[in-house]
C-alpha atoms as a printed R data frame, in Angstrom:
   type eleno elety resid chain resno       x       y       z
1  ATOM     1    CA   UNK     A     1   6.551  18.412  11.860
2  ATOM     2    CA   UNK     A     2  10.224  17.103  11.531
3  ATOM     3    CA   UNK     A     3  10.880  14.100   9.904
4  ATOM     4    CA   UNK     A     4  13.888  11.890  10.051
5  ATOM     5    CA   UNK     A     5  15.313   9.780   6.921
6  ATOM     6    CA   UNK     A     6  17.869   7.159   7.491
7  ATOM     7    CA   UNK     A     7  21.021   8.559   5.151
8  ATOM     8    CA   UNK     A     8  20.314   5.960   2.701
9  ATOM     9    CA   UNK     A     9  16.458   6.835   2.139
10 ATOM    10    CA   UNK     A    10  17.666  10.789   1.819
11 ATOM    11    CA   UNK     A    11  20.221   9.606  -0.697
12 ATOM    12    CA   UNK     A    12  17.916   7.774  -2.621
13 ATOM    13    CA   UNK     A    13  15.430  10.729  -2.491
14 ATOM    14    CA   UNK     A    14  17.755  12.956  -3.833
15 ATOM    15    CA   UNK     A    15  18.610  10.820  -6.383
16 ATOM    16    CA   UNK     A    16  15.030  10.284  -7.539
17 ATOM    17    CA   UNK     A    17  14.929  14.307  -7.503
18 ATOM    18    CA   UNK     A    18  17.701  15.036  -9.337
19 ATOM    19    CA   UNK     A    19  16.195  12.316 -12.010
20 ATOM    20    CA   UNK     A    20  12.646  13.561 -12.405
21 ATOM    21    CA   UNK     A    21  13.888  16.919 -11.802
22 ATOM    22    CA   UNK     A    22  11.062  17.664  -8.973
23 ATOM    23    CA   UNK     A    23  11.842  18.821  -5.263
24 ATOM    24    CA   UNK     A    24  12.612  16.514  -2.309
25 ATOM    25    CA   UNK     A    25   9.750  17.969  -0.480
26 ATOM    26    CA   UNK     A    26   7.461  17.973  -3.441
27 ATOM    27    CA   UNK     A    27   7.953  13.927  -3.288
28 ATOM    28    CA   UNK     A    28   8.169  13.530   0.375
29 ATOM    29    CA   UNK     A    29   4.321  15.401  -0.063
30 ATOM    30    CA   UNK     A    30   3.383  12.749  -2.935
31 ATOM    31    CA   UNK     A    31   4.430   9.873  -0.860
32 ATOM    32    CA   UNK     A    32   2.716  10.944   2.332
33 ATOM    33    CA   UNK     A    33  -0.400  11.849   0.310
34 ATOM    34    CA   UNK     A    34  -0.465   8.691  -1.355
35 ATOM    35    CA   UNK     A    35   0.228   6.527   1.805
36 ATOM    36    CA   UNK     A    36  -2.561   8.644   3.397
37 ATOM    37    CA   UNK     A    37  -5.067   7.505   0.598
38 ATOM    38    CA   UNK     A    38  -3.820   3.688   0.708
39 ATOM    39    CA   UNK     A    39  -4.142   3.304   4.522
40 ATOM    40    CA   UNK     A    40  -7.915   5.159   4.385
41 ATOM    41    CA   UNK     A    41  -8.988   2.853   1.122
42 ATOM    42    CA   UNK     A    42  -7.508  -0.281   3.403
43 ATOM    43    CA   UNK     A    43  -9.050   0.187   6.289
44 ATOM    44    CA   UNK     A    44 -12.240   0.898   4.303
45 ATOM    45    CA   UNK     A    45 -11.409  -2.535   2.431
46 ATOM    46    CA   UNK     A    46 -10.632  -4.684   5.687
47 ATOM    47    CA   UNK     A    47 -14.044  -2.802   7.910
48 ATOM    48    CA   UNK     A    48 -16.025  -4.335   5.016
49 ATOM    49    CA   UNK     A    49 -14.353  -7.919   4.837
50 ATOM    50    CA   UNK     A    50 -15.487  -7.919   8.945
51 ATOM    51    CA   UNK     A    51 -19.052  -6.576   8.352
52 ATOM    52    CA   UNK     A    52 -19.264  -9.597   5.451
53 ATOM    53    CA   UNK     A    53 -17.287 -11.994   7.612
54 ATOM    54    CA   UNK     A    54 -19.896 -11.575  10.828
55 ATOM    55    CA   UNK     A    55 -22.609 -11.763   8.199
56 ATOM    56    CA   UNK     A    56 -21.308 -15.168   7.061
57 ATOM    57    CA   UNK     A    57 -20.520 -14.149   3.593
58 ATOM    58    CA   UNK     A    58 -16.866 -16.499   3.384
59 ATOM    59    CA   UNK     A    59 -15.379 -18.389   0.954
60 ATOM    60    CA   UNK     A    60 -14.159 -22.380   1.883
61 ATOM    61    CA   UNK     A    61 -10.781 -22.998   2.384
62 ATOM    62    CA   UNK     A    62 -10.751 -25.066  -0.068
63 ATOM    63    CA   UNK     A    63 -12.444 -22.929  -2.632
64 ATOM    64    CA   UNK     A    64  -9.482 -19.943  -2.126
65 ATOM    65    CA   UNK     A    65  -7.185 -23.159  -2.597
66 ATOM    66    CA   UNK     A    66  -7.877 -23.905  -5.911
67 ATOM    67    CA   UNK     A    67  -8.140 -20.418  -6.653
68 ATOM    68    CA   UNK     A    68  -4.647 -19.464  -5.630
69 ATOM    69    CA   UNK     A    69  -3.384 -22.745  -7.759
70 ATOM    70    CA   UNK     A    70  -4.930 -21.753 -10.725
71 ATOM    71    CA   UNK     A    71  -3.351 -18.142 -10.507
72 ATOM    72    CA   UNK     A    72   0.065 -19.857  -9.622
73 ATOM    73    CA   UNK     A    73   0.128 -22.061 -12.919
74 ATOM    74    CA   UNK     A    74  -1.207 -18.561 -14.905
């Protein structure tokens, strides 16, 4: 598989390399690892929220209103 890094992104990954002292291609496996398990544990999340969704299980507009207000003055 070849992969293709703007010059910027390479930069920065050397960088980070050179400060944690690790390989570029040990972190370029990290990262795609970790992406991997994100995107799997999302699409798990957002299957769900349909499966509750056709089921009716919602919250009112309103409700999630109020909700995000009270986080926003937190």
């Amino acid at each position: 598989m070849d992969l293709h890094l703007t010059t910027e992104t390479e930069a920065k990954l050397n960088e980070l390399a050179l400060r944690t002292q690790r390989g570029a291609d040990e972190l370029l496996e990290e990262a795609v690892d970790r992406l991997v398990i994100w995107n799997e544990w999302l699409e798990d999340k957002v299957k769900a929220s349909i499966v509750a969704a056709e089921r009716g299980e919602t919250t009112p507009d309103d409700e999630v209103r109020a909700w995000l207000e009270r986080r926003e003055r937190s």
